[in-house]
C-alpha atoms as one frame of an Amber mdcrd trajectory, in Angstrom:
protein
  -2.972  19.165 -13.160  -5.401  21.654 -14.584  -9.209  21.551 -14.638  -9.837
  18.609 -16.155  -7.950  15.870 -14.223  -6.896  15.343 -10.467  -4.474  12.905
  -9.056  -4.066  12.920  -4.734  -2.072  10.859  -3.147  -1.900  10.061   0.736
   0.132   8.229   2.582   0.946   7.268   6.327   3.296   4.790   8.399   2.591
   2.933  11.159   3.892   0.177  13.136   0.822  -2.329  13.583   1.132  -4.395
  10.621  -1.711  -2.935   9.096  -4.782  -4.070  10.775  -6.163  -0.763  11.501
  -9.479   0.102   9.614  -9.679   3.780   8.728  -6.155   4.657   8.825  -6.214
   7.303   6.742  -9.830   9.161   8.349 -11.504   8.326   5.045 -15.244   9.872
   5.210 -18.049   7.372   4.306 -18.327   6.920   0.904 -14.578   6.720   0.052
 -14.462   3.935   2.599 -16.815   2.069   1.632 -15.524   2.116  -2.078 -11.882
   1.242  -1.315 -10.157  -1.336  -2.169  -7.247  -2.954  -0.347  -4.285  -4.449
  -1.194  -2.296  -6.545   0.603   1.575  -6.507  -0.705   3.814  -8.972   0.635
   7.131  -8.589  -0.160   8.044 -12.201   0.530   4.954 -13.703  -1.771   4.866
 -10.746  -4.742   5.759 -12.621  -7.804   8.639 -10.425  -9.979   9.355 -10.587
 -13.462  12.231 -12.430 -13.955  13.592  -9.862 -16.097  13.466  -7.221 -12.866
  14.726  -9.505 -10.054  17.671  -8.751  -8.592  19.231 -11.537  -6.156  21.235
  -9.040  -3.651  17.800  -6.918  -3.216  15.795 -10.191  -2.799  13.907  -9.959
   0.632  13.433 -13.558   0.428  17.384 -14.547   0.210  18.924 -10.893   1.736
  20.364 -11.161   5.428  21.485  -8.458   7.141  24.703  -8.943   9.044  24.267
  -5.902  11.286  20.902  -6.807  12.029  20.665 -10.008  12.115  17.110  -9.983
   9.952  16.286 -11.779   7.179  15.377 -13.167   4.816  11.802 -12.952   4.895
  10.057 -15.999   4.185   5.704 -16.966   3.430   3.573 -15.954   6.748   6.452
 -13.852   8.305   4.056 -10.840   9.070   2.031 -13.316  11.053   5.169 -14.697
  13.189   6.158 -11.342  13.824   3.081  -9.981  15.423   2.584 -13.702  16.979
   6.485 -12.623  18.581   5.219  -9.259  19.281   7.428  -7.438  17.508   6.991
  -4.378  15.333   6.210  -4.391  11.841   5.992  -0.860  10.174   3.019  -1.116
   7.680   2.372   1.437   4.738  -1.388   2.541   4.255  -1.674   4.694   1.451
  -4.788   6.051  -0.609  -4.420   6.989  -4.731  -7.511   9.380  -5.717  -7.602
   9.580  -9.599 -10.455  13.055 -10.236 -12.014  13.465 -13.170 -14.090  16.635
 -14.115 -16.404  16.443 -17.279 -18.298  18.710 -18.851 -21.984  17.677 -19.879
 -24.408  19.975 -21.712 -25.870  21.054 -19.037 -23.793  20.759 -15.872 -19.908
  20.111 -14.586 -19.358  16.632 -13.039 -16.947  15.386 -11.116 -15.766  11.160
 -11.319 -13.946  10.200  -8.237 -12.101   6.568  -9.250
């Protein structure tokens, strides 16, 4: 994206509901500036105006599956059932270079 601005994105799957703590082999000072965010699919709040009922984990079922619908806590009863949840852990680097009088700098957000 040229010189002046830098956007990386990383991303991994993994089947243990998230609770691993450097997933991604962040080095020190990345990891301690991270932020994490838990999404839910069953809790997230939608805009009314972008809900759709038949893509609704909350209310889908799936007949040749038999799963569904998710409901509040259902990560917890599935790793309390031992079964496996496939969790998302992704990283979004946004790079900034500047130019100061005297020096380049680079702005990692």
């Amino acid at each position: 994206m040229g010189e002046k601005f830098e956007l990386v994105i990383e991303s991994n799957h993994f089947s243990d509901a998230g609770v691993q703590e450097n997933a991604l082999g962040l080095d020190g000072k990345i990891l301690k500036g991270r932020e994490t965010v838990l999404l839910d699919l069953a809790t997230e709040k939608i805009d009314p105006k972008d809900h759709k009922t038949e893509t609704d984990p909350t209310l889908y079922h799936s007949e040749k599956t038999g799963r569904g619908p998710l409901h509040a806590g259902w990560v917890v009863s599935k790793i309390f059932l031992c079964c496996v949840v496939c969790c998302s852990q992704s990283l979004n680097l946004l790079i900034f270079f500047f130019l100061l009088p005297w020096t380049r700098k680079r702005l990692t957000l």
